[in-house]
C-alpha positions as CSV (number, residue, x, y, z in Angstrom):
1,X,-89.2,49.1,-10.5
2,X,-86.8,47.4,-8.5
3,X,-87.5,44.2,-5.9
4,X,-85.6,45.8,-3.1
5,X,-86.2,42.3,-1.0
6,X,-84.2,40.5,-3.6
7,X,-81.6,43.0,-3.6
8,X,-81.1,42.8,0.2
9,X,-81.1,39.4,-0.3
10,X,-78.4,39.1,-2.7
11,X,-76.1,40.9,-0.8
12,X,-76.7,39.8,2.4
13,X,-75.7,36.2,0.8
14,X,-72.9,37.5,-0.3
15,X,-69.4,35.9,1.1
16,X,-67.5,38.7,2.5
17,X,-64.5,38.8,5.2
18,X,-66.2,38.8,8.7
19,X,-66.5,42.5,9.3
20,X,-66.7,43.1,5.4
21,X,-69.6,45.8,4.6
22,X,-71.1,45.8,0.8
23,X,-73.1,48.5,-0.1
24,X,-75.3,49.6,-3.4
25,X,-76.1,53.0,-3.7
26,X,-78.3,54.5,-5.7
27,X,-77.9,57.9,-7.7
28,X,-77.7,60.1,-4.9
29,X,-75.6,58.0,-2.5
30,X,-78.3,56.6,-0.8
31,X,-78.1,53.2,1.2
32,X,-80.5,51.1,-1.0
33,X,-79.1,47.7,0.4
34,X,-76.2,46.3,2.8
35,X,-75.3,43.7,4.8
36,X,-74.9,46.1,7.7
37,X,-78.4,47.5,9.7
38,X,-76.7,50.6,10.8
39,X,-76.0,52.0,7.3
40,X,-78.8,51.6,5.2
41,X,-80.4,54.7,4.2
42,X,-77.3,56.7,5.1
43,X,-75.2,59.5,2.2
44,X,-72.4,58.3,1.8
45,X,-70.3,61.7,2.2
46,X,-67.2,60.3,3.4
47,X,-67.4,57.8,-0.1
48,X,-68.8,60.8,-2.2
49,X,-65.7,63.0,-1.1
50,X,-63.0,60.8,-2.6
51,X,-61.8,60.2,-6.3
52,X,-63.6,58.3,-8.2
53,X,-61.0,56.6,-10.1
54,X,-59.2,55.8,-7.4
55,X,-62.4,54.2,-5.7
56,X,-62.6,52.0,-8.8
57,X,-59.0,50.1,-8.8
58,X,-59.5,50.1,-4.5
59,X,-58.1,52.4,-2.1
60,X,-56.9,52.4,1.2
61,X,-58.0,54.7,3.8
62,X,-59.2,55.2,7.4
63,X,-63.1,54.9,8.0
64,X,-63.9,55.4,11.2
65,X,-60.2,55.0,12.9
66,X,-59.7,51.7,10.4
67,X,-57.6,51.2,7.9
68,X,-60.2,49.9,5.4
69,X,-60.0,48.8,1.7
70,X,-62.6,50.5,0.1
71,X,-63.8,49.7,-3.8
72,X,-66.0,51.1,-5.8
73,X,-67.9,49.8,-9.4
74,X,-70.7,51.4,-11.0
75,X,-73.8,49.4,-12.2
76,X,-74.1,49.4,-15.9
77,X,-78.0,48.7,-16.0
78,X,-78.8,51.5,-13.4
79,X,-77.2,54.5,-14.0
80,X,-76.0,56.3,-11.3
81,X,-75.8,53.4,-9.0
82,X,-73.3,51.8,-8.0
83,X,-71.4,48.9,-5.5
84,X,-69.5,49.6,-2.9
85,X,-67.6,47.9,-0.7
86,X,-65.3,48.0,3.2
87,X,-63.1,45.0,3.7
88,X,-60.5,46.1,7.3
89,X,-56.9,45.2,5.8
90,X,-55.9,43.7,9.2
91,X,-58.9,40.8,7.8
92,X,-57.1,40.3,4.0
93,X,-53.7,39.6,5.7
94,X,-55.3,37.3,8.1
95,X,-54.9,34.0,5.3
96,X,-51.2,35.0,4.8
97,X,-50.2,34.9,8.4
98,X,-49.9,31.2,8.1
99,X,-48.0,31.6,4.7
100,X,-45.9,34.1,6.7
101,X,-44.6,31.9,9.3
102,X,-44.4,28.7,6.8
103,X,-42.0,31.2,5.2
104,X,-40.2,32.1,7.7
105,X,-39.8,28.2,9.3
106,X,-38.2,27.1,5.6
107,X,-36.2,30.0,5.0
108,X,-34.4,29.2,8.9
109,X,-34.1,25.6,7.7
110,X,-33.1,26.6,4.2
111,X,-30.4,29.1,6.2
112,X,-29.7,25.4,8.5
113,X,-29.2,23.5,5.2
114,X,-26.7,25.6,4.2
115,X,-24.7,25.5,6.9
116,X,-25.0,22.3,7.3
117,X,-23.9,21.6,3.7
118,X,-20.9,23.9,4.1
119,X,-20.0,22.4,7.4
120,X,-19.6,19.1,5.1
121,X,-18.2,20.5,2.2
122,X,-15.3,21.9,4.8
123,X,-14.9,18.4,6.2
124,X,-15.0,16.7,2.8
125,X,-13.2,18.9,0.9
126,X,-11.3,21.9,2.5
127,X,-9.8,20.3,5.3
128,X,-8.7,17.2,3.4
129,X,-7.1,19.2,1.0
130,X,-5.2,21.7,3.4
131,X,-4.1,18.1,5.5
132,X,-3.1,16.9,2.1
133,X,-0.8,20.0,1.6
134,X,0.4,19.5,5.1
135,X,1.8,16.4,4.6
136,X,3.5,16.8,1.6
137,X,5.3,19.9,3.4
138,X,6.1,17.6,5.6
139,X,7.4,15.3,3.1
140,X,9.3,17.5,1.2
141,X,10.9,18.5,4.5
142,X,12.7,15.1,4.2
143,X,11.0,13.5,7.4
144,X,11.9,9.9,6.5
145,X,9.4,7.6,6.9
146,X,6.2,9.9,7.0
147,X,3.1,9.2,4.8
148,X,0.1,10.9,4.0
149,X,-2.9,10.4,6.4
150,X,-5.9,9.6,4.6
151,X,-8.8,11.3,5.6
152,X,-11.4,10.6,3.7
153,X,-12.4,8.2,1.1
154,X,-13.2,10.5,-1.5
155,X,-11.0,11.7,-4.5
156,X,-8.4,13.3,-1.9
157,X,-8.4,9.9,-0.2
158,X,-7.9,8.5,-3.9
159,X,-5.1,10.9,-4.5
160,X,-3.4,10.5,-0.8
161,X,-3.3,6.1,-1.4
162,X,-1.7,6.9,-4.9
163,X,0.6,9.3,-3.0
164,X,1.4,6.8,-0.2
165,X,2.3,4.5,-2.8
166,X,4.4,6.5,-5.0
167,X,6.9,7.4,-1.8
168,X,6.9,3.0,-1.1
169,X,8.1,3.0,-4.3
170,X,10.7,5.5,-4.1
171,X,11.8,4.3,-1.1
172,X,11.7,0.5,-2.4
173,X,13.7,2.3,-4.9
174,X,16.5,3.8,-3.0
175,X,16.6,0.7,-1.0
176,X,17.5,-1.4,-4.3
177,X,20.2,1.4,-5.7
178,X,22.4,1.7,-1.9
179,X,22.2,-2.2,-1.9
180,X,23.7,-2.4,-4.9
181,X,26.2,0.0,-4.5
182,X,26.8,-2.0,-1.4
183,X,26.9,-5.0,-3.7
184,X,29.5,-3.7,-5.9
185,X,31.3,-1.7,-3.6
186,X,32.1,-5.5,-1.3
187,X,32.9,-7.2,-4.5
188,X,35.6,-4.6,-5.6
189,X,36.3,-5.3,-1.8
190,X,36.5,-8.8,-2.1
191,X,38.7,-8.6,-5.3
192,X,41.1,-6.5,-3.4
193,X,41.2,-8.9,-0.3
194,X,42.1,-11.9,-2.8
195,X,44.7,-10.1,-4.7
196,X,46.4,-9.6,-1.7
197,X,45.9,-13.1,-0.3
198,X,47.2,-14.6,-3.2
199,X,50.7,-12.0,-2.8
200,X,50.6,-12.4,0.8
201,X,50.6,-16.9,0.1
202,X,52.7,-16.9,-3.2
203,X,53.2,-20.4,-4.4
204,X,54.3,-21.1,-7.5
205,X,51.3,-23.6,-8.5
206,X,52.9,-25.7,-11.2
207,X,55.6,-26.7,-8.3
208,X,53.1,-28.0,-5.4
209,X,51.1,-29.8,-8.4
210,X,54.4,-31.2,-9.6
211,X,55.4,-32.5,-6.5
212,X,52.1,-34.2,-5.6
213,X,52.4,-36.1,-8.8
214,X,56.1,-36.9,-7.4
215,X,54.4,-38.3,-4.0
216,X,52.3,-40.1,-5.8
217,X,54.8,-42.0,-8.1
218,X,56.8,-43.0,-5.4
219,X,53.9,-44.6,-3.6
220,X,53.0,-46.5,-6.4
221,X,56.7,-47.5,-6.6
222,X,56.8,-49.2,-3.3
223,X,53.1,-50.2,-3.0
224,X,51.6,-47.9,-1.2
225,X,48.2,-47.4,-2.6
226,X,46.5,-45.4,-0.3
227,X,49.5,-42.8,-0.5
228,X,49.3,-42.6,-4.3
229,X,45.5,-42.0,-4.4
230,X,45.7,-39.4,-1.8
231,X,48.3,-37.7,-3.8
232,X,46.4,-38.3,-6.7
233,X,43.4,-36.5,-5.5
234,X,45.1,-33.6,-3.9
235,X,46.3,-32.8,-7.2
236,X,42.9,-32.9,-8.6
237,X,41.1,-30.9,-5.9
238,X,44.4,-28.6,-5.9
239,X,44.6,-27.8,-9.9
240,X,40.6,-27.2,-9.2
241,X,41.4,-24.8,-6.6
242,X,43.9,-22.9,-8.4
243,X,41.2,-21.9,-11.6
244,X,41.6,-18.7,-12.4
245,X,37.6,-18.5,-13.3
246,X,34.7,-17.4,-11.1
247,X,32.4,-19.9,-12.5
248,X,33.0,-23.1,-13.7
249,X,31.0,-26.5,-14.6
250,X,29.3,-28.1,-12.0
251,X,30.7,-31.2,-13.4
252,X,33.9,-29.8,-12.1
253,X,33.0,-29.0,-9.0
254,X,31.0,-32.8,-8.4
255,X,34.6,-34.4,-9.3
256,X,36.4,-32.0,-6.7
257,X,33.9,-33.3,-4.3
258,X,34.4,-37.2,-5.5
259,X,38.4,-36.2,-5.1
260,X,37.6,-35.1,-1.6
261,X,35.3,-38.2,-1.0
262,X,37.8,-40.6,-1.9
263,X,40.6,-38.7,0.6
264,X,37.9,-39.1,3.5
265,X,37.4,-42.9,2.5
266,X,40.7,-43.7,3.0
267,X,41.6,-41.2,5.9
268,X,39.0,-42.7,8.1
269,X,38.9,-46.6,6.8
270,X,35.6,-46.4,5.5
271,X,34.5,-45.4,8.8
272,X,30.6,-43.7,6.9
273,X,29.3,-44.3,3.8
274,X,29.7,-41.4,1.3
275,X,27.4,-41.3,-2.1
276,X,26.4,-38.3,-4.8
277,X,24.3,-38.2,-6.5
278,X,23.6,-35.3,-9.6
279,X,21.1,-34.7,-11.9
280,X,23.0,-35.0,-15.6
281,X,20.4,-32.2,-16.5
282,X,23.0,-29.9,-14.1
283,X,25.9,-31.1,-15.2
284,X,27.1,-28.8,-17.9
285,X,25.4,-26.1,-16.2
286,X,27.9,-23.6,-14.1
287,X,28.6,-22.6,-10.8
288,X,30.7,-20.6,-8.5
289,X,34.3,-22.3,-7.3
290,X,34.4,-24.0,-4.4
291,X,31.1,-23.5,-3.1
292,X,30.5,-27.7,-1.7
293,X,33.9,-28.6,-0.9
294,X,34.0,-26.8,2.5
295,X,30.2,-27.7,3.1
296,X,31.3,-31.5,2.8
297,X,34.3,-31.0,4.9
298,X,31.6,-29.5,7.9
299,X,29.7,-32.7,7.3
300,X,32.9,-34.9,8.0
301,X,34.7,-32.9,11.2
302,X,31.8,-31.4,13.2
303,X,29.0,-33.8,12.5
304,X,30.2,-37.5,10.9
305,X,33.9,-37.6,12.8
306,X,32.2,-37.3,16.2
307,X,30.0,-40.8,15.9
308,X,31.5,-44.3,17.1
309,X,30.8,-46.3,13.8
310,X,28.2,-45.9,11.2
311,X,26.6,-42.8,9.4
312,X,26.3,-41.6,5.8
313,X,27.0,-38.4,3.7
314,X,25.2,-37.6,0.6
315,X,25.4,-34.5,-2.1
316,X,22.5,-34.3,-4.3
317,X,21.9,-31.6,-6.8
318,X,18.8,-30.7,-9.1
319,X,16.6,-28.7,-10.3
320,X,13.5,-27.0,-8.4
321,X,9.8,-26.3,-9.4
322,X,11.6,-22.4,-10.4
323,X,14.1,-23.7,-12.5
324,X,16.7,-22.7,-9.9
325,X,19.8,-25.2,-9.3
326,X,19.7,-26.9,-5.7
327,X,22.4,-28.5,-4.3
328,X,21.9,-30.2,-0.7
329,X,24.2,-31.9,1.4
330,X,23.2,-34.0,4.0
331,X,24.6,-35.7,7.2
332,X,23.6,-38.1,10.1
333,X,25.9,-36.9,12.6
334,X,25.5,-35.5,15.5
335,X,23.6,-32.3,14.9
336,X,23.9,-29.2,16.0
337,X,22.4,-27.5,18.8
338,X,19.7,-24.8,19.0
339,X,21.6,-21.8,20.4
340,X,24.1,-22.6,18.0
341,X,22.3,-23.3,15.0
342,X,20.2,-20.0,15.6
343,X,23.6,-18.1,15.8
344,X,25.0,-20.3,12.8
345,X,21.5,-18.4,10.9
346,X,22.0,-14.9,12.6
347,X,25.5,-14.8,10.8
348,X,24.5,-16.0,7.1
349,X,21.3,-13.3,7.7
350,X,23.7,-10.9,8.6
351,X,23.6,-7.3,6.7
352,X,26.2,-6.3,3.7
353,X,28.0,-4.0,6.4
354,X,28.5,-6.3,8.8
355,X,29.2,-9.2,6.0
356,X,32.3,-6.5,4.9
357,X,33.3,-6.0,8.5
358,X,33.0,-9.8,8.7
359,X,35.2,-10.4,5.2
360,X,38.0,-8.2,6.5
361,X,38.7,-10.0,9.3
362,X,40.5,-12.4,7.3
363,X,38.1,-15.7,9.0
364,X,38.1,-18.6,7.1
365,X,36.5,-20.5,4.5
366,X,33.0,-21.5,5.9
367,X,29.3,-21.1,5.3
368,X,29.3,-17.2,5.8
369,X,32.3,-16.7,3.2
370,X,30.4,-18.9,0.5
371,X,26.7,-17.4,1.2
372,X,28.0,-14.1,1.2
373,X,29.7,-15.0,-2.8
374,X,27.0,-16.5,-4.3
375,X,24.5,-13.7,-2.7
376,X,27.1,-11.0,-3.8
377,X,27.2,-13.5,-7.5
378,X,23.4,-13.3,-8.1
379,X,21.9,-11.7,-5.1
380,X,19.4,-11.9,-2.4
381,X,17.2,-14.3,-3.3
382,X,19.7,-17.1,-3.8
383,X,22.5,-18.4,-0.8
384,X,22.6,-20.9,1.6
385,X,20.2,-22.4,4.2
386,X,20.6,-24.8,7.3
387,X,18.6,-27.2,9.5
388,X,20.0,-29.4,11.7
389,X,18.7,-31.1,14.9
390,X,21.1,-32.7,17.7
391,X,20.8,-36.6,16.7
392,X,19.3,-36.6,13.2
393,X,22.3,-34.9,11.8
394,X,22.3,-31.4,9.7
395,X,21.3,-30.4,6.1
396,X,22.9,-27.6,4.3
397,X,21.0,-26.3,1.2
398,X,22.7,-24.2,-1.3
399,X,20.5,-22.4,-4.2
400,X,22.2,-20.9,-7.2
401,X,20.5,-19.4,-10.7
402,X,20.5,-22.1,-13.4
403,X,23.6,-20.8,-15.6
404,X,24.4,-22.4,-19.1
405,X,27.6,-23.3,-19.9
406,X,27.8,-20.8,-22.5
407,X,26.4,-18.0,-20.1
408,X,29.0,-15.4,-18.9
C-alpha cells in the first residue's frame, strides 16, 4: 500500500546538515527509508531503548562515539510509524562560529570604545577640573600675578576665562583704591608742605601790595612810565598770587598772564612778539592757580631770551572734541634737546612715590610741581604734555576737566 520509491525519494531530497541521517520507521522499528545505504532495514534498538517523550522535543546523546541530536515524530496517517532523525551537534554550531567571532571582534571594540571614551572624558573633564582646583589653590595662596591656565575650550575653559577676568578686575580694583590713597595721602602732604611755606615766608600781603602801588605812584610822579606799569602789574600778578582759593576763573588767570606779558614787553624792549588768544566759551570756566604763569616764564628764559632778535609767544586756550579745556603755549626759541626733553618727560611720567619724594625736596615751581596738582586735582588722565625740537621752538600743552564757575 505504500510507494516505497517515492518515499526514498522524499527523503533523500530532503535538505539535511552534511552528515545528517533521516530515517522513517515503520511499526516495528524497521528501516523503511533513509538517506543513508548502511541503515535501511536495520531495528533501531539503540532508538527503541530511549524515552519517548524525550525523543519527541530532541535529545542529545552519543551514537556511535558522537554526540548526536536525535528527534523523533510519529506519523499521524500510519500508525506506528514514525520519523526519525541524527543531526552531529559539532554540524548545528557550525553557522554560529562566524556569529561567535563577529561577537567576540565588537565586544573587544565595544571594550576599546569605552576606554577610549573614558580616556577623553578624563582629558575633557576630570583633568580640567582637578587643574582648575589647582589653580585657584594657588590663587588663594596669594601668589600675585598667577591666573588660571585654560585647558580646554569647553564649559571649564568657559568658567577659567570668567575666572581670569574676575582676578583683572580685582586687581584693576586694588590698583585704583592704593592710587587713591596715594592721591589723598600726597594732597594732605602737599597741604602740609604749604602751610609751612607760607610760616616759613611770612609777609604780611597787604604791605608788599601797598608798597608796589607806592612804587608805582612815584613813577608816575616823575615820568617814569615803564616803572609805574611794572609796578602796576606786579601788584596784579601778586594780589593773584596771594588767592586764598584752589580754583579760580580762567579769566583770572589769562589777565595774570597779560600782567606778566606786559612786564616781559617792557623788560626786553619788545625784543618778541607776545599774543593770547582764548576762547570766551572758557572764560568763566575755572581752573587751578597759577598753572600758565611759570609755563610762560619757561617760554621767555630758556627758549625766547636765548635768540638774537625776532620770535613770538602765543597762549591759546579752548575746548577739545571731549569737552576737555586745553590750554597750549607755544614758543619759537631755541628748542630743547632730545636727551633733555626725554628726561624733561621721564620726570612729569614719574610715579606718585617718587612725585612725593620729589615735592619734599622743596624744588621749585616748574612743570613737574604744576602736572603733579592738576593730576593730584582731577587725576590721571588730565596734566601736562611737551614737544619741543632744537630750532622750531617747544610747545607745552596743559589739559584740565571743563569746570563751571559755579562747580566746587
Amino acid at each position: 500500500m505504500v510507494n516505497m520509491e517515492k518515499m526514498q525519494e522524499l527523503v533523500e531530497n530532503t535538505e539535511l546538515t552534511p552528515n545528517s541521517t533521516l530515517y522513517i520507521l515503520n511499526s516495528r522499528n524497521e528501516v523503511i527509508a533513509s538517506n543513508s545505504e548502511n541503515d535501511r532495514d536495520f531495528l533501531f534498538e539503540d532508538i527503541h531503548s530511549l524515552d519517548s517523550n524525550s525523543l519527541t522535543d530532541g535529545l542529545k546523546t552519543k551514537i556511535n562515539g558522537e554526540d548526536v541530536i536525535v528527534h523523533k515524530k510519529d506519523l499521524e496517517q500510519a500508525e506506528g510509524w514514525s520519523i526519525v532523525s541524527f543531526i552531529p551537534v559539532h554540524e548545528l554550531t557550525t553557522d554560529m562560529n562566524a556569529l561567535k567571532s563577529i561577537s567576540i571582534i565588537a565586544g573587544i571594540g565595544i571594550i576599546l570604545s569605552l576606554i577610549i571614551l573614558g580616556y577623553f572624558l578624563m582629558n575633557n573633564l576630570t583633568r580640567p577640573v582637578m587643574g582648575l582646583v589647582a589653580d585657584m589653590r594657588k590663587i588663594g595662596e596669594r601668589d600675585i600675578g598667577y591666573r588660571v591656565k585654560v585647558r580646554s575650550t569647553n564649559e571649564i575653559g568657559v568658567l577659567a576665562y570668567a575666572i581670569n577676568s574676575m582676578i583683572d578686575k580685582m586687581e584693576e580694583m586694588t590698583r585704583n583704591m592704593f592710587n587713591t590713597q596715594a592721591r589723598l595721602y600726597e594732597s594732605e602732604l602737599s597741604k602740609k608742605q604749604a602751610e609751612f611755606s607760607a610760616l616759613q615766608n611770612q609777609i604780611n600781603p597787604h604791605f608788599l601790595y601797598n608798597t608796589l602801588n607806592c612804587i608805582s605812584s612815584i613813577g608816575l610822579e616823575y615820568g617814569s612810565k615803564e616803572i609805574a606799569q611794572i609796578t602796576s602789574c606786579m601788584s596784579k600778578i601778586f594780589r593773584y598770587s596771594i588767592k586764598t582759593d584752589d580754583l579760580v576763573l580762567i579769566s583770572e588767570e589769562i589777565e595774570s598772564i597779560k600782567a606778566y606779558m606786559n612786564i616781559i614787553s617792557i623788560r626786553y624792549e619788545d625784543k618778541f612778539s607776545m599774543e593770547v588768544n582764548v576762547d570766551e566759551t572758557i572764560l568763566e570756566m575755572k581752573t587751578p592757580k597759577m598753572i600758565l604763569q611759570p609755563i610762560v616764564e619757561n617760554s621767555v628764559y630758556h627758549g625766547l631770551e636765548r635768540l638774537d632778535a625776532g620770535g613770538h609767544l602765543r597762549v591759546n586756550g579752548s575746548i577739545d572734541e571731549n569737552g576737555d579745556v586745553i590750554f597750549q603755549v607755544s614758543d619759537s626759541g631755541r628748542g630743547i634737546g632730545k636727551d633733555e626733553l626725554e628726561t624733561i618727560k621721564a620726570k612729569l611720567n614719574r610715579e606718585y612715590s617718587e612725585k612725593t619724594e620729589n615735592s619734599a625736596a622743596g624744588k621749585s615751581i616748574g612743570l613737574s610741581n604744576i602736572n603733579n596738582r592738576i593730576k593730584l586735582l582731577f587725576g590721571e588722565d588730565y596734566g601736562v604734555q611737551i614737544e619741543s625740537r632744537i630750532g622750531y621752538g617747544t610747545t607745552v600743552r596743559v589739559k584740565i576737566p571743563s569746570l563751571n564757575g559755579y562747580d566746587t
